[in-house]
C-alpha positions, 0 to 999 in steps of 0.5 A: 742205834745212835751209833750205827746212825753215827757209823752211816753219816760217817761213811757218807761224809767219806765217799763225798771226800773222796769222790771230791778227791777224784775230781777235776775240781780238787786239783790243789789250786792247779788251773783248768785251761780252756784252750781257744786255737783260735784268736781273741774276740772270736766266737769260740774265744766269747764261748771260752772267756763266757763259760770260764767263770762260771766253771771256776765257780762251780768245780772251785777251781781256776779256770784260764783260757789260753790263746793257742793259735796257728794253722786253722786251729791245728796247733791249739787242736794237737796241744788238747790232744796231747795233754795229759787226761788229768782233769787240767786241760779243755779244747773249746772249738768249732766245726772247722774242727771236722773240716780240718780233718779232710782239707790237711791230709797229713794232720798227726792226730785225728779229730773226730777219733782223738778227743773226748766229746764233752758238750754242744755249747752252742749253735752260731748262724751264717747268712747268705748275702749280697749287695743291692747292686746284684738285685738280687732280692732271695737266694732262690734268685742266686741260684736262677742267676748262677744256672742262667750265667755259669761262672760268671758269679764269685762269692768271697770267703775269709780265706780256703777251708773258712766255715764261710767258703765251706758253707758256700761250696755246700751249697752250690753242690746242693743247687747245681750251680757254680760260683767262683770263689774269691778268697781273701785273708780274713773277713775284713777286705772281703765285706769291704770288697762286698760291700762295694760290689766287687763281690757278689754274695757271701756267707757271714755270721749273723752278728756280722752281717746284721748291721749292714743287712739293717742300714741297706748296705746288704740284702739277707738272701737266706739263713743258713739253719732249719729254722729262721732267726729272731734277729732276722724272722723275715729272713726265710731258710735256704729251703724255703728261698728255694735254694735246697735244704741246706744247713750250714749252722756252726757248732760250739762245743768243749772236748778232752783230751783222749783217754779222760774219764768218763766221770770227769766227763759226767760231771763237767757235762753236769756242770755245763748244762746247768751254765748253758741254762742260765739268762746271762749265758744266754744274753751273752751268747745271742749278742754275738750271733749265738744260741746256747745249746747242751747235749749229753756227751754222747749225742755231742760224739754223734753230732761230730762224727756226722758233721766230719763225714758231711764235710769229707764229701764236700771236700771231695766233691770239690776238690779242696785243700788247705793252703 
């Protein structure tokens, strides 16, 4: 009996090696990179560098983030997509990812079809704003002003196929309405040219808007998302400002390369989940606008896939190409 019990453990402590074996995890020392298309500092990056650490810690592997930047996070994107599937390589990205795929018509690789889902990581809100001096006080009063002199509004965005100018076409289609939109190259001369009243609304994250919106300098019209916001629990919804049902919410998420395997997939999910849950995940993430938020692979495939169709007609109906 002690034998067979011997010969049981044996075996177990086999299948527990090899499965070991077969695991991102037993790379030889080799690093997981965590691939950012975008630069430091922004939300994708504090995603990165915040879950980083605690996957090292949890597969017993290095794990880096590397700054691929360039082209609207094209060039980080293709990097993921043409990396082997062995383990060694993660995108961590954005829902410009699936705006990406409709405003360049000749990108050499397909978003949506050519990663790997792994898991939402998070949800980041956009505020409709404006300055004081527009009057406005909802974006129910936007809207009113926009039908009542068409044309004569303009919104600013960080520049053409930003979240922010993606977002405001979205809702002017959703209103009927029609604001010319001014882009600018990056969000910093856009709040300041906002700020001082060249502009006339604007879509920003939560975080950055937050401290003007505190100080009086700007007027939250409206939250993006399905539901308010603890920073901002005044602040109504789109909807309930009578300004149309319109969810401009961004996702966070992490991708593989095509072709991984699903275990390998299983088991940085499993991992993820359990990072995503954690207080000082959490602390992290809500102090720069953002709610952590798992989801299996699968649901995280179907949340991309919508989100690319929704997008497509927005850039249609638009008209709108990357520059």
């Amino acid at each position: 009996m002690k034998t067979l019990i011997r010969t049981i453990l044996a075996a177990i402590a086999l299948t527990g090696l090899n499965a070991f074996a077969q695991s991102p995890a037993a790379s030889s020392g080799v690093p997981l990179k965590l691939i950012v298309p975008f630069t430091a500092g922004t939300g994708i990056d504090i995603v990165a560098r915040t879950v980083g650490p605690r996957l090292s810690q949890r597969l017993g592997r290095p794990v880096v983030v590397e700054n691929r930047t360039g082209a609207s996070g094209n060039i980080g994107t293709e990097a993921v997509v043409r990396a082997p599937a062995d383990g060694n390589t993660l995108l961590v990205s954005v829902n410009t990812l699936v705006m990406n795929r409709s405003l360049y018509a000749h990108l050499p690789f397909d978003p949506v079809k050519d990663l790997v889902p792994v898991s939402l990581t998070s949800w980041g809100q956009l505020l409709l704003v404006a300055p004081p001096s527009t009057g406005f006080h909802s974006a129910g009063d936007l809207v009113a002003a926009a039908k009542a002199r068409p044309g004569r509004l303009n919104y600013a965005s960080p520049g053409v196929g930003t979240p922010h100018h993606m977002s405001m076409e979205l809702f002017k289609q959703t209103a009927g309405v029609f604001l010319t939109h001014i882009p600018y190259r990056g969000t910093s001369q856009a709040v300041t040219d906002l700020l001082g009243g060249q502009v006339d609304a604007m879509f920003l994250p939560i975080h950055v808007a937050l401290p003007h919106v505190k100080t009086g300098k700007l007027v939250a019209l409206g939250i993006g998302s399905d539901k308010r916001h603890p920073l901002l629990p005044a602040v109504p919804t789109l909807a309930e400002a009578k300004a149309g049902n319109v969810n401009v919410a961004m996702w966070y998420g992490i991708f593989a390369p095509p072709g991984t395997p699903a275990d390998q997939v299983a088991k940085l999910n499993h991992e993820l989940k359990d990072i995503l849950a954690s207080p000082e995940v959490r602390t992290s993430f809500q102090t720069q606008g953002m709610d952590p938020a798992w989801s299996s692979a699968e649901d995280f495939r179907h949340l991309v896939a919508r989100d690319a169709e929704r997008w497509a007609g927005v850039v249609s109906t638009a008209h709108i190409k990357a520059e």
